[in-house]
Biopython code that builds the backbone (N, CA, C, O; Angstrom):
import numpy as np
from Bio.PDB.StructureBuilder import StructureBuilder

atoms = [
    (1, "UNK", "N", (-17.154, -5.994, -10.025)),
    (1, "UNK", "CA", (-15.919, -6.052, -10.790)),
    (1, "UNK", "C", (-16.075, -5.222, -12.051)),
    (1, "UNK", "O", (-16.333, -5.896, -13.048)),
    (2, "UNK", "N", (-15.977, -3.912, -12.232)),
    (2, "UNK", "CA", (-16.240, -3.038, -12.570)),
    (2, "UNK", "C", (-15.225, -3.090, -14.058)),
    (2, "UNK", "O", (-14.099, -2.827, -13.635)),
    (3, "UNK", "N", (-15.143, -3.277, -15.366)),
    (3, "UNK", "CA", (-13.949, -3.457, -16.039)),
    (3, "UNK", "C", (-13.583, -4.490, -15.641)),
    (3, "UNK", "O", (-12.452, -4.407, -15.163)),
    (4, "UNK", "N", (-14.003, -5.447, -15.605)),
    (4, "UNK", "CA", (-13.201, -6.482, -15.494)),
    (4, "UNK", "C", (-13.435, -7.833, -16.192)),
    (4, "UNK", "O", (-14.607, -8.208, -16.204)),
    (5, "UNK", "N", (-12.213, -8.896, -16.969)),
    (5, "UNK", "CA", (-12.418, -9.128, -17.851)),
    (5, "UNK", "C", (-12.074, -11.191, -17.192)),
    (5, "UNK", "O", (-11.112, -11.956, -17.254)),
    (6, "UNK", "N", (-13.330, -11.265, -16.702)),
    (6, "UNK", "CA", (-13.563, -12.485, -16.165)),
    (6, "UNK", "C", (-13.174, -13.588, -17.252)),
    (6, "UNK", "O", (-13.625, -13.608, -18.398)),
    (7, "UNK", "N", (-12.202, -14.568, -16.676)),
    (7, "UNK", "CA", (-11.539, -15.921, -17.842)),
    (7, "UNK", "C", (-12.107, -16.794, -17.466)),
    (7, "UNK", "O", (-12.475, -17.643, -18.278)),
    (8, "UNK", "N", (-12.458, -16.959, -15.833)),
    (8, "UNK", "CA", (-13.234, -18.285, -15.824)),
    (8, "UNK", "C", (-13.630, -18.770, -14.186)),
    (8, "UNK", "O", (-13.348, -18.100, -13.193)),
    (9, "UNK", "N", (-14.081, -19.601, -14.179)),
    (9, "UNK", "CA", (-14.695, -19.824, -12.906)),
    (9, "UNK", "C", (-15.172, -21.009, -12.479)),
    (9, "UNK", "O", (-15.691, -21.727, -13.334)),
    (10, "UNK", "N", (-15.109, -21.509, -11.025)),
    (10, "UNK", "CA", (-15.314, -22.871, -10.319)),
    (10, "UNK", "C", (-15.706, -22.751, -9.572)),
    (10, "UNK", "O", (-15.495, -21.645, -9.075)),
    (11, "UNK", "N", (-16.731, -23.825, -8.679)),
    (11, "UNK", "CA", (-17.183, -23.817, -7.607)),
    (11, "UNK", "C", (-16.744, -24.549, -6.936)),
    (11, "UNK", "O", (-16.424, -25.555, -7.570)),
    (12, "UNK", "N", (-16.427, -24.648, -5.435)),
    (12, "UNK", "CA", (-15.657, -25.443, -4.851)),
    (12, "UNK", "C", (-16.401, -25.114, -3.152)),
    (12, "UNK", "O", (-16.523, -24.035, -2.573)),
    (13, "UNK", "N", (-16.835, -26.631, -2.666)),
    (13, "UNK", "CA", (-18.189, -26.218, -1.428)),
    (13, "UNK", "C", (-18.403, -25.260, -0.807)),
    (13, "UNK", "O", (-18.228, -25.062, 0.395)),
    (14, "UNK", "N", (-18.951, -24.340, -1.899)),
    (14, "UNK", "CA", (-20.292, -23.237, -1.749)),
    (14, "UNK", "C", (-19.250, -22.070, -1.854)),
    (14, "UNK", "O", (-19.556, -20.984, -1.362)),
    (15, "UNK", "N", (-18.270, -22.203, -2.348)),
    (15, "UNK", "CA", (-17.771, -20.810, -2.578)),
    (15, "UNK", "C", (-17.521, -20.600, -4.282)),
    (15, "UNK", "O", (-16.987, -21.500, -4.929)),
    (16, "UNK", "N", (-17.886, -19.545, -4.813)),
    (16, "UNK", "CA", (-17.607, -19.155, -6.557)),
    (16, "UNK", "C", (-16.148, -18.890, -6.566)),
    (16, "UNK", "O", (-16.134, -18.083, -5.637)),
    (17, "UNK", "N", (-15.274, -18.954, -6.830)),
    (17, "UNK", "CA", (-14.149, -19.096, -7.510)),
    (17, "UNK", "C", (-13.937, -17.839, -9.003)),
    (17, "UNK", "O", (-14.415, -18.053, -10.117)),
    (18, "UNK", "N", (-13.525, -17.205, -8.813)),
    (18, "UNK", "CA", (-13.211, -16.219, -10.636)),
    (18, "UNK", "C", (-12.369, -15.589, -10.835)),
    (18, "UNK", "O", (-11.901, -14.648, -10.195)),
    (19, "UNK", "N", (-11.935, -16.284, -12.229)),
    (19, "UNK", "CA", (-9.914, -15.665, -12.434)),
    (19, "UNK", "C", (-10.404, -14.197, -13.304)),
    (19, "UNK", "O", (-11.291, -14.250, -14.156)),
    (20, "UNK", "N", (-9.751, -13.022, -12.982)),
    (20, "UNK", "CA", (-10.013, -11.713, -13.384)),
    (20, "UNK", "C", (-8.751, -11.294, -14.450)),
    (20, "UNK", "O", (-7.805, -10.802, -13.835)),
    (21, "UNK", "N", (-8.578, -11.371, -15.667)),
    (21, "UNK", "CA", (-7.515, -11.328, -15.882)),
    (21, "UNK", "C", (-7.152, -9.140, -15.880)),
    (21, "UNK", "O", (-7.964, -8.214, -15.886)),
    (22, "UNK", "N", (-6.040, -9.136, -15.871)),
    (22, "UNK", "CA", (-5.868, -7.712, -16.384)),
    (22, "UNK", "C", (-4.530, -7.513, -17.389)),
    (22, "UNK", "O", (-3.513, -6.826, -17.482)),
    (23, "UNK", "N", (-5.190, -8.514, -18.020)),
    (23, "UNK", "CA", (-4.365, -8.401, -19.546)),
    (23, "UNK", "C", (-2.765, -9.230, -19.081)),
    (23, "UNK", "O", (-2.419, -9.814, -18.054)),
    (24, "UNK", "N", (-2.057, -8.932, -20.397)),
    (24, "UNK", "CA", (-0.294, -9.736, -20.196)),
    (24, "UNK", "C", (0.261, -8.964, -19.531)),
    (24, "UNK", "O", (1.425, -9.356, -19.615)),
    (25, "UNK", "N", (0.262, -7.948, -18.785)),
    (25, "UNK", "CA", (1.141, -7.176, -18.617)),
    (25, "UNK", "C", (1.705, -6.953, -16.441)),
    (25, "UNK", "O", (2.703, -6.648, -15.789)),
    (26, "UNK", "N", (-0.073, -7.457, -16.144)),
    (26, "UNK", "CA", (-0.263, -7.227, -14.688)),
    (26, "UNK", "C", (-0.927, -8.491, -14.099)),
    (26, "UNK", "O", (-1.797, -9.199, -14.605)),
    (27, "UNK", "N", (-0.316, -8.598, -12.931)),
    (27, "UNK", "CA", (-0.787, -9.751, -12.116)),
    (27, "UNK", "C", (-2.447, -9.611, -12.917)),
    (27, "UNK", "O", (-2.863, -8.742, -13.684)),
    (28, "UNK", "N", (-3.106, -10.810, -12.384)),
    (28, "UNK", "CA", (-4.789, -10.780, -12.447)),
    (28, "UNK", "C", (-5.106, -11.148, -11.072)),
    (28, "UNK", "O", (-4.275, -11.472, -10.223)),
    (29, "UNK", "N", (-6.609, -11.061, -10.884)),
    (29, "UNK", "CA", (-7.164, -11.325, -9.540)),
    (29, "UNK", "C", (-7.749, -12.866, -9.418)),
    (29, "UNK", "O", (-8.073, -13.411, -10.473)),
    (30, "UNK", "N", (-7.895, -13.570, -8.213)),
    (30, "UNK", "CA", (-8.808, -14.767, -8.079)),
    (30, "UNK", "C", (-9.963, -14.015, -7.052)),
    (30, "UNK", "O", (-9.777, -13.842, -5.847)),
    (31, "UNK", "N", (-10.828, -13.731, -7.578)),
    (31, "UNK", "CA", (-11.781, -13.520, -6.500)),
    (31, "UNK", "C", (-12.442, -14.479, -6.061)),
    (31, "UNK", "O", (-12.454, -15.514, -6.726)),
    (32, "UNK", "N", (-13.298, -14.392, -4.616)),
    (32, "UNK", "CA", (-14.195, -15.701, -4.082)),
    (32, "UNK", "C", (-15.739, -14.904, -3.589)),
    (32, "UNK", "O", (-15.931, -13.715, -3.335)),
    (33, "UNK", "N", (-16.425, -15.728, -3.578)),
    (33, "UNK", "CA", (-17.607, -15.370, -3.487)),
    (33, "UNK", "C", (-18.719, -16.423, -3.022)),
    (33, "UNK", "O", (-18.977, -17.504, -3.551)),
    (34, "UNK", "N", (-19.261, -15.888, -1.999)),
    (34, "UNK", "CA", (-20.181, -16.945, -1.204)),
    (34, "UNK", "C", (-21.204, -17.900, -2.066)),
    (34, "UNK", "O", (-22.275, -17.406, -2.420)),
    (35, "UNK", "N", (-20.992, -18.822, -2.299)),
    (35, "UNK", "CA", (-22.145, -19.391, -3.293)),
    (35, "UNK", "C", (-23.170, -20.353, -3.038)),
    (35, "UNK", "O", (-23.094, -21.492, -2.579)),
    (36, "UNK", "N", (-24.599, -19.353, -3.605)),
    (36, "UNK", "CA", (-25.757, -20.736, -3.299)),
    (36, "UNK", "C", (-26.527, -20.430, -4.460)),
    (36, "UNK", "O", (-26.371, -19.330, -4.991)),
    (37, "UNK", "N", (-27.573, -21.494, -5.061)),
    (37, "UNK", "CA", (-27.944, -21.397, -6.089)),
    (37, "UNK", "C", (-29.178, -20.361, -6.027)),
    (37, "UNK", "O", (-29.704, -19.811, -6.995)),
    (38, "UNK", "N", (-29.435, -20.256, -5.000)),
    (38, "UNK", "CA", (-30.812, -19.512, -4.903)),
    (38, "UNK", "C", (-30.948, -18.234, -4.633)),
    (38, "UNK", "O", (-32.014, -17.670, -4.390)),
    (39, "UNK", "N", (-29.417, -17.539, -4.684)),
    (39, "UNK", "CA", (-29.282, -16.133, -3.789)),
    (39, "UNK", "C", (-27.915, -16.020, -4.557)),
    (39, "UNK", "O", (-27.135, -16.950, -4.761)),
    (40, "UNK", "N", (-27.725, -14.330, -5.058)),
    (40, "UNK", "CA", (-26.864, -13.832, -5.449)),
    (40, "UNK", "C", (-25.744, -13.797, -5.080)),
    (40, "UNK", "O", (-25.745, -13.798, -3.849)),
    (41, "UNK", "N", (-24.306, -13.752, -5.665)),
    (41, "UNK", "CA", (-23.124, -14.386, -4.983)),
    (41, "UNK", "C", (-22.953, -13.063, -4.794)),
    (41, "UNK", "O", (-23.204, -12.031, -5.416)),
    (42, "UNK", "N", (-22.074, -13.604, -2.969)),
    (42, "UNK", "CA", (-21.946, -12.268, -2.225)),
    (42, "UNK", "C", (-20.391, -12.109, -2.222)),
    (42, "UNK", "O", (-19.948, -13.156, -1.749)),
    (43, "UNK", "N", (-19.683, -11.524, -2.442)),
    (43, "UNK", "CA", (-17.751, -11.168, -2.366)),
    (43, "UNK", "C", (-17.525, -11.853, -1.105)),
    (43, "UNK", "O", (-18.346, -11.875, -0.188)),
    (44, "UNK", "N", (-16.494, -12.357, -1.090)),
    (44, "UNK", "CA", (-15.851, -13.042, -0.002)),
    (44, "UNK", "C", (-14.431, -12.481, 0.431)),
    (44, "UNK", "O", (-13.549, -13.266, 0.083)),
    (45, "UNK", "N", (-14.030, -11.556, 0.970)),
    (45, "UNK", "CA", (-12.966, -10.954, 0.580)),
    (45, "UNK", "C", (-12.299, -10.343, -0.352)),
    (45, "UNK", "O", (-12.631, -10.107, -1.514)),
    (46, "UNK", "N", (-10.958, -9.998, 0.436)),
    (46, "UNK", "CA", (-10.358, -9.404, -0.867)),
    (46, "UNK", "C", (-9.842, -10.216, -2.364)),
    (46, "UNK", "O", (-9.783, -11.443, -2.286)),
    (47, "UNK", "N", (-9.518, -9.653, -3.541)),
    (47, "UNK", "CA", (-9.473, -10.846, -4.578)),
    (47, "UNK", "C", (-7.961, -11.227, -3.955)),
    (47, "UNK", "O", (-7.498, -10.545, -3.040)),
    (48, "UNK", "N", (-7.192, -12.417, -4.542)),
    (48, "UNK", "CA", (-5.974, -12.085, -4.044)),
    (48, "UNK", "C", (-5.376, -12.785, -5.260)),
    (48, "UNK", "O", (-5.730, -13.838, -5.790)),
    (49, "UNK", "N", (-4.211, -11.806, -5.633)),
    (49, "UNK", "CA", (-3.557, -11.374, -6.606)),
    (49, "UNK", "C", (-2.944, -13.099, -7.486)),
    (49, "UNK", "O", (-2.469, -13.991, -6.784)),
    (50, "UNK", "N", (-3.040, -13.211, -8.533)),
    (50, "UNK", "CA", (-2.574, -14.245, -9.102)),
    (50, "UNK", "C", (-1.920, -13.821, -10.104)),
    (50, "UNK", "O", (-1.652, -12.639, -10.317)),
    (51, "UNK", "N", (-1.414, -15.392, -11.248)),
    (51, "UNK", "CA", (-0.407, -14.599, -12.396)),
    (51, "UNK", "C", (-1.039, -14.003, -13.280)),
    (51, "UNK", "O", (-2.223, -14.250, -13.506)),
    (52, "UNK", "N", (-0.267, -13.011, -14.002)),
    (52, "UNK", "CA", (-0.459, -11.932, -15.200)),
    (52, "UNK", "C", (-1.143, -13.146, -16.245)),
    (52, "UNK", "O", (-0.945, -14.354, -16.120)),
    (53, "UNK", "N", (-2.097, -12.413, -17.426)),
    (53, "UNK", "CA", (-3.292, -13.184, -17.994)),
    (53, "UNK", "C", (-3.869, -14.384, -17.651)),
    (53, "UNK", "O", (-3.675, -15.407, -18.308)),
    (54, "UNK", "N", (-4.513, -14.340, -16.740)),
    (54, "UNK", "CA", (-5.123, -15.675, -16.024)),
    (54, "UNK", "C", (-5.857, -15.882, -16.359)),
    (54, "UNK", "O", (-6.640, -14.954, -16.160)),
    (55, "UNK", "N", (-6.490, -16.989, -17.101)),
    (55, "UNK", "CA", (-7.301, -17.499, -17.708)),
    (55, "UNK", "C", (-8.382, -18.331, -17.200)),
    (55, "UNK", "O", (-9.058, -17.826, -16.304)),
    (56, "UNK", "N", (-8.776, -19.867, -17.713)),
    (56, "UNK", "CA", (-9.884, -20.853, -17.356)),
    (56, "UNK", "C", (-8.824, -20.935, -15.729)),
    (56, "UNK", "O", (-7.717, -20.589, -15.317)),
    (57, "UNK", "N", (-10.208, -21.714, -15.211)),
    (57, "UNK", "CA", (-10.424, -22.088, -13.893)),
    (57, "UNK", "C", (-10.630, -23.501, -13.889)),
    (57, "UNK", "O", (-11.210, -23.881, -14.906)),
    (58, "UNK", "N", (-10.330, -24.438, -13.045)),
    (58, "UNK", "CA", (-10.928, -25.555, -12.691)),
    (58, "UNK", "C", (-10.384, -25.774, -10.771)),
    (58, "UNK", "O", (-9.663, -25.118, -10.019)),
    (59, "UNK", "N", (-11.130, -26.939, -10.639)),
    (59, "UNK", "CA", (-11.063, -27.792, -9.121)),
    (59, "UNK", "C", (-10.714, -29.264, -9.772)),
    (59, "UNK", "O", (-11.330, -29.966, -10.574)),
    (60, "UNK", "N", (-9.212, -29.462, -8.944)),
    (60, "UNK", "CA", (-9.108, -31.041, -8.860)),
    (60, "UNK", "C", (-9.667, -31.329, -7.658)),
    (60, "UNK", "O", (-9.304, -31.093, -6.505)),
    (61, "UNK", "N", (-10.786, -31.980, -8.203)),
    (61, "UNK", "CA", (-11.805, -33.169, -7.137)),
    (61, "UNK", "C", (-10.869, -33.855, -6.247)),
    (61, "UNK", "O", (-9.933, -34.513, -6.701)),
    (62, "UNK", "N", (-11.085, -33.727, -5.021)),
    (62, "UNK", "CA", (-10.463, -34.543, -4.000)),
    (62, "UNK", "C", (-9.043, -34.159, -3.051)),
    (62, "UNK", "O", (-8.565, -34.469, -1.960)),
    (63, "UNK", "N", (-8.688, -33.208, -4.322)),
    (63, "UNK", "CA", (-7.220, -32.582, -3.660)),
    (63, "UNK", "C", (-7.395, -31.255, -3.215)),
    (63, "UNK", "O", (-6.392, -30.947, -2.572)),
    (64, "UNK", "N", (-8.113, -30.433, -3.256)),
    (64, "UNK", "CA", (-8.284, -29.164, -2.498)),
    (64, "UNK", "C", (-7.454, -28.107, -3.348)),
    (64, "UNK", "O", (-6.844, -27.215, -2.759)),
    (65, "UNK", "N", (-7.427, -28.233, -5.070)),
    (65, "UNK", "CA", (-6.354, -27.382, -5.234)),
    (65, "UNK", "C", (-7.034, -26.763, -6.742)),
    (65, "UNK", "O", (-7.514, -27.508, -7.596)),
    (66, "UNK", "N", (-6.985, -25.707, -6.831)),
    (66, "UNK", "CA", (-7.611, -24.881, -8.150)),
    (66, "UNK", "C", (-6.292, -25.057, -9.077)),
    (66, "UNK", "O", (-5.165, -25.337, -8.668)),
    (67, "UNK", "N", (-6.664, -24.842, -10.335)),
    (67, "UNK", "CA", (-5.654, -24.958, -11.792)),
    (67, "UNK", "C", (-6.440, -23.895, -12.514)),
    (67, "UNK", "O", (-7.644, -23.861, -12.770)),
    (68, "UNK", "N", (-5.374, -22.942, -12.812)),
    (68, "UNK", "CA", (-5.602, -22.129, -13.720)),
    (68, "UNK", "C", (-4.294, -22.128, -14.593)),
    (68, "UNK", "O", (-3.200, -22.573, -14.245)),
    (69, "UNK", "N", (-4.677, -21.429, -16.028)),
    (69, "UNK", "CA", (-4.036, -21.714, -17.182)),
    (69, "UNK", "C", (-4.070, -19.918, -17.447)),
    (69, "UNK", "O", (-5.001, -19.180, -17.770)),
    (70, "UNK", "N", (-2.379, -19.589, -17.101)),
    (70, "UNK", "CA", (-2.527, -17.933, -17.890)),
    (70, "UNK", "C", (-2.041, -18.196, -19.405)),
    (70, "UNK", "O", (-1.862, -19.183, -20.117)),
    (71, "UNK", "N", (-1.924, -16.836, -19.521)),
    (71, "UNK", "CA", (-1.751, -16.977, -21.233)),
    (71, "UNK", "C", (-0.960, -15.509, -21.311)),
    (71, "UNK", "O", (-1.525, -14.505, -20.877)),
    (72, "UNK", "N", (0.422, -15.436, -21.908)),
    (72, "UNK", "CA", (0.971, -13.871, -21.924)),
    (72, "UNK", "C", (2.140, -14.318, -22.875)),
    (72, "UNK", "O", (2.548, -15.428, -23.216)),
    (73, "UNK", "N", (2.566, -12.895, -23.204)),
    (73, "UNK", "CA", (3.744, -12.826, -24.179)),
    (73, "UNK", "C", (4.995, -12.667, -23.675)),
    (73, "UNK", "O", (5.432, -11.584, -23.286)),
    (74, "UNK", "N", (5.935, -14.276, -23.654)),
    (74, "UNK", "CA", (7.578, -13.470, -22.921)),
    (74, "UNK", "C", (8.091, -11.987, -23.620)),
    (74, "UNK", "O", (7.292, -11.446, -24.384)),
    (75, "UNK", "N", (8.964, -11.550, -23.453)),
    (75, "UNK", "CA", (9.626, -10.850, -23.441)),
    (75, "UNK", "C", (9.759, -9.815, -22.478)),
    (75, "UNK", "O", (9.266, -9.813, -21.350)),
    (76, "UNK", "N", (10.828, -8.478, -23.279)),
    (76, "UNK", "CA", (11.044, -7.458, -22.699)),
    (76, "UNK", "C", (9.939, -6.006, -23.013)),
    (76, "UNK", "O", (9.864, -4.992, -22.320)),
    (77, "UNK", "N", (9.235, -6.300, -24.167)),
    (77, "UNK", "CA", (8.552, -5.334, -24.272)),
    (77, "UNK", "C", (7.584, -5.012, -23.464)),
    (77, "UNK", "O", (6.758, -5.880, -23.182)),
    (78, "UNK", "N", (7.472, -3.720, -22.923)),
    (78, "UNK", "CA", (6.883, -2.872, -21.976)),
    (78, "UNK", "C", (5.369, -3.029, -22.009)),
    (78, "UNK", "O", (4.718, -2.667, -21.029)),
    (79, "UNK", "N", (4.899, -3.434, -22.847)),
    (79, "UNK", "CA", (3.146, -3.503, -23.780)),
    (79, "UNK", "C", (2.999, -4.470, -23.887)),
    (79, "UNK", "O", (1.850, -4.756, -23.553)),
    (80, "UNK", "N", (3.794, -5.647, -24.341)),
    (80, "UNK", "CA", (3.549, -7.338, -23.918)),
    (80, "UNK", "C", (2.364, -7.081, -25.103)),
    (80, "UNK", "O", (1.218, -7.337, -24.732)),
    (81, "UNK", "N", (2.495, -6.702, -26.193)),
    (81, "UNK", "CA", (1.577, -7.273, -27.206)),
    (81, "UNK", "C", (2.083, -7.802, -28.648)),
    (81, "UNK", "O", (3.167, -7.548, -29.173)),
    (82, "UNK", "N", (1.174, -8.495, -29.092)),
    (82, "UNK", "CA", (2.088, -8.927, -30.283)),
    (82, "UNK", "C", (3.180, -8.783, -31.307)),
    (82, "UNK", "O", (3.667, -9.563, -32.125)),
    (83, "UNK", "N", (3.463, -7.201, -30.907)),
    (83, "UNK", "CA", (4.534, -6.733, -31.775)),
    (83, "UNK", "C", (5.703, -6.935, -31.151)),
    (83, "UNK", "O", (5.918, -6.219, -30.174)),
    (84, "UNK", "N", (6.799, -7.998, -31.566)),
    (84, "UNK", "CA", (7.701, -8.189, -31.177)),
    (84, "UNK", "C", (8.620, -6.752, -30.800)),
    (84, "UNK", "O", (8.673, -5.827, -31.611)),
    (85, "UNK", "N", (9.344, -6.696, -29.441)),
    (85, "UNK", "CA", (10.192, -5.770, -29.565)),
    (85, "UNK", "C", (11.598, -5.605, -29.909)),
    (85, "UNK", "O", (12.054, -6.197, -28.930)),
    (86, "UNK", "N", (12.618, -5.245, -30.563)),
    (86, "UNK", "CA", (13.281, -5.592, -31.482)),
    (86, "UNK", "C", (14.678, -5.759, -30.164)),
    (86, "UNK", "O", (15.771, -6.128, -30.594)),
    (87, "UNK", "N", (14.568, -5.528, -28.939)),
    (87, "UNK", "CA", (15.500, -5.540, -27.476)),
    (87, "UNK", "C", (15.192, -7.498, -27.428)),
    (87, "UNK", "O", (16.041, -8.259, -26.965)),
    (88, "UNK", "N", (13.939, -7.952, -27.960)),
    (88, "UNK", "CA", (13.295, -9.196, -27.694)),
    (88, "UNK", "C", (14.264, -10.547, -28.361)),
    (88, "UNK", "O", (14.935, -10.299, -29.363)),
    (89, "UNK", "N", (14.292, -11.547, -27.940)),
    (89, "UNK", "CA", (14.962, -12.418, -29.007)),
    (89, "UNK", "C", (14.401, -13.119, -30.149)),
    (89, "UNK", "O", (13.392, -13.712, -29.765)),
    (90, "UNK", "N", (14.581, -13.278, -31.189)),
    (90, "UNK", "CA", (13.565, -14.169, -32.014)),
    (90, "UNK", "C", (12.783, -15.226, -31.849)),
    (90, "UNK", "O", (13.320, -16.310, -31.620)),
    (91, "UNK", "N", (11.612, -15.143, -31.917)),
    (91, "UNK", "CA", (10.714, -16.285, -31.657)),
    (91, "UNK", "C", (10.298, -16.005, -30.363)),
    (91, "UNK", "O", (10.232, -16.955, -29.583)),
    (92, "UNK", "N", (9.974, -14.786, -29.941)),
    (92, "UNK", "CA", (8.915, -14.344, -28.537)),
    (92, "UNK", "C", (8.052, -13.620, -28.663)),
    (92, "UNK", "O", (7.573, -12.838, -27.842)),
    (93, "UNK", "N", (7.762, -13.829, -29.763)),
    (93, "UNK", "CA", (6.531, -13.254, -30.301)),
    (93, "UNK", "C", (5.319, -13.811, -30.187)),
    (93, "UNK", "O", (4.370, -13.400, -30.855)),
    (94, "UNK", "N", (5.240, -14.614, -29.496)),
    (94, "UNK", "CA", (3.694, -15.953, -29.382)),
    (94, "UNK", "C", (3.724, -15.592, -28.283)),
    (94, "UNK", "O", (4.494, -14.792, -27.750)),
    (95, "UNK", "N", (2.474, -16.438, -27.666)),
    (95, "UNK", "CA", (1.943, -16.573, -26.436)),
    (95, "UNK", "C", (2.014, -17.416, -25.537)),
    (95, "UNK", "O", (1.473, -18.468, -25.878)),
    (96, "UNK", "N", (2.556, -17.438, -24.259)),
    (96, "UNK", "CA", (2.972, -18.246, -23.625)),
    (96, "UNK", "C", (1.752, -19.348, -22.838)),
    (96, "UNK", "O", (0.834, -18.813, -23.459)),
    (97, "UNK", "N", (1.498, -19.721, -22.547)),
    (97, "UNK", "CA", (0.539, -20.607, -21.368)),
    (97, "UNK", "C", (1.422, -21.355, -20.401)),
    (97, "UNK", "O", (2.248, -22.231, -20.657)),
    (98, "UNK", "N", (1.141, -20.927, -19.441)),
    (98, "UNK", "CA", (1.623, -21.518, -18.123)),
    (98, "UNK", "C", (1.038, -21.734, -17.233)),
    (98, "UNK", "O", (0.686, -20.678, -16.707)),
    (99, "UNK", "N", (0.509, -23.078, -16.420)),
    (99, "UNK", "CA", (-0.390, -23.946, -15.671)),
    (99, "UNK", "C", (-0.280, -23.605, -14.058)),
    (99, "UNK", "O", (0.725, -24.160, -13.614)),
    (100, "UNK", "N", (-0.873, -22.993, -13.211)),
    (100, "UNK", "CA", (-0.577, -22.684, -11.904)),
    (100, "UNK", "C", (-1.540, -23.112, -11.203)),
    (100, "UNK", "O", (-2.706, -22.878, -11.521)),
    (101, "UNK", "N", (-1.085, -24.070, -9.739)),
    (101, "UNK", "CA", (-2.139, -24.328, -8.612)),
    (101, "UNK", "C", (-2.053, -23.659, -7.969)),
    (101, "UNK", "O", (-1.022, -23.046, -7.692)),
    (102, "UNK", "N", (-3.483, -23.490, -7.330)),
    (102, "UNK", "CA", (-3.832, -22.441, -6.037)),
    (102, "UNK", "C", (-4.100, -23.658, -4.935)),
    (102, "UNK", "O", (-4.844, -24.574, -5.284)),
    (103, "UNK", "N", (-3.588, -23.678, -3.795)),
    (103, "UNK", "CA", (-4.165, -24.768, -2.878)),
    (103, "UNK", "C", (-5.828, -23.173, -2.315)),
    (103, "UNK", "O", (-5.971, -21.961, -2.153)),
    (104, "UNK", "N", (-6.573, -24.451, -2.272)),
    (104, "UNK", "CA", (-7.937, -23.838, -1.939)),
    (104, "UNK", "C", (-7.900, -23.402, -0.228)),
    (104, "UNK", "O", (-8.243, -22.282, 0.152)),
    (105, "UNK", "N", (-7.507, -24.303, 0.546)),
    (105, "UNK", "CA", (-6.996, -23.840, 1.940)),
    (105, "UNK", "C", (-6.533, -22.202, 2.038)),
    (105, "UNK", "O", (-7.088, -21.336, 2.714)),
    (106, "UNK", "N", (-5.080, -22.010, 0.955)),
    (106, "UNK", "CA", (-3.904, -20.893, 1.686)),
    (106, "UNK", "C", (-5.127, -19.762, 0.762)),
    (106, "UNK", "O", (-5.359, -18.613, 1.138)),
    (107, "UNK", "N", (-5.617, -20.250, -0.160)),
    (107, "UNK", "CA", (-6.604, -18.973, -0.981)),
    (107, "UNK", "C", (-7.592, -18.526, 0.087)),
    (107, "UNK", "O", (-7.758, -17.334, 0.344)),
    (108, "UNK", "N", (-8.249, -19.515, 0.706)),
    (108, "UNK", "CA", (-9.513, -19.163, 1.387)),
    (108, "UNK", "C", (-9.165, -18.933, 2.863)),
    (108, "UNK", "O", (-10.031, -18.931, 3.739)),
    (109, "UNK", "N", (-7.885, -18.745, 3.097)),
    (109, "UNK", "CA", (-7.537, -18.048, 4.770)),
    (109, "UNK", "C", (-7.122, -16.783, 4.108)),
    (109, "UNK", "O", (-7.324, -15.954, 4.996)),
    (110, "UNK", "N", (-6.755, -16.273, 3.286)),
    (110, "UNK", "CA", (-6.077, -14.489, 3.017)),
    (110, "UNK", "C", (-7.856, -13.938, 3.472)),
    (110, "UNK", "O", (-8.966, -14.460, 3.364)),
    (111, "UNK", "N", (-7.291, -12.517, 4.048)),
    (111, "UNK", "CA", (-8.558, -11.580, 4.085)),
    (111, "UNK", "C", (-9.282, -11.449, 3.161)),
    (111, "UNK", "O", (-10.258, -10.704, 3.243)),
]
sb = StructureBuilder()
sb.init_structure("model")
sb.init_model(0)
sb.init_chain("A")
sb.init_seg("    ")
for serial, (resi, resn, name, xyz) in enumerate(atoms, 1):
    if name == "N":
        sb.init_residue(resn, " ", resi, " ")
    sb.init_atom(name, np.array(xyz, "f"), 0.0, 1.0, " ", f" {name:<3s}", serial, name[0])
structure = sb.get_structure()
């Protein structure tokens, strides 16, 4: 993962789990990766695409379902960075966080 700006990560039986963000502006990746403690984690497919600034990672125990927490700026501006754009409405100038499940099943059947 060459440039890439890892938010966070879970293990979930024997596979690594890692949210890739690529900033506010573009989806981010969930990649998976074969996991054992004794041997280097091997890619498990392709990453498959999640929401724009994706952040921490976790596993709810028992339910089969990952939670990640992105983090991005509403508006209309093209750059999605702190400088409000003046097309924008007042008060979208902060950062949003928004809570998304991955069921671990529909993640771990994509190629």
């Amino acid at each position: 993962m060459e440039d890439a700006d890892e938010q966070g990560a879970a293990v979930h039986d024997g596979t690594l789990y890692v949210n890739e963000s690529k900033g506010t502006d573009e989806p981010g990746n969930l990649w998976r990766y074969d996991w054992n403690l004794d041997e280097e984690p091997v890619a498990n497919g392709r990453p498959v695409k999640t929401a724009r600034g994706a952040e921490d990672l976790c596993v709810e125990r028992g339910t089969g379902r990952l939670w990640s927490l992105s983090e991005h700026r509403p508006g209309s501006a093209s750059d999605c960075t702190a400088n409000r754009d003046a097309a924008d409405p007042v008060g979208t100038d902060h950062c949003r966080r928004v809570l998304h499940g991955h069921e671990v099943s529909r993640v771990d059947s994509r190629p």
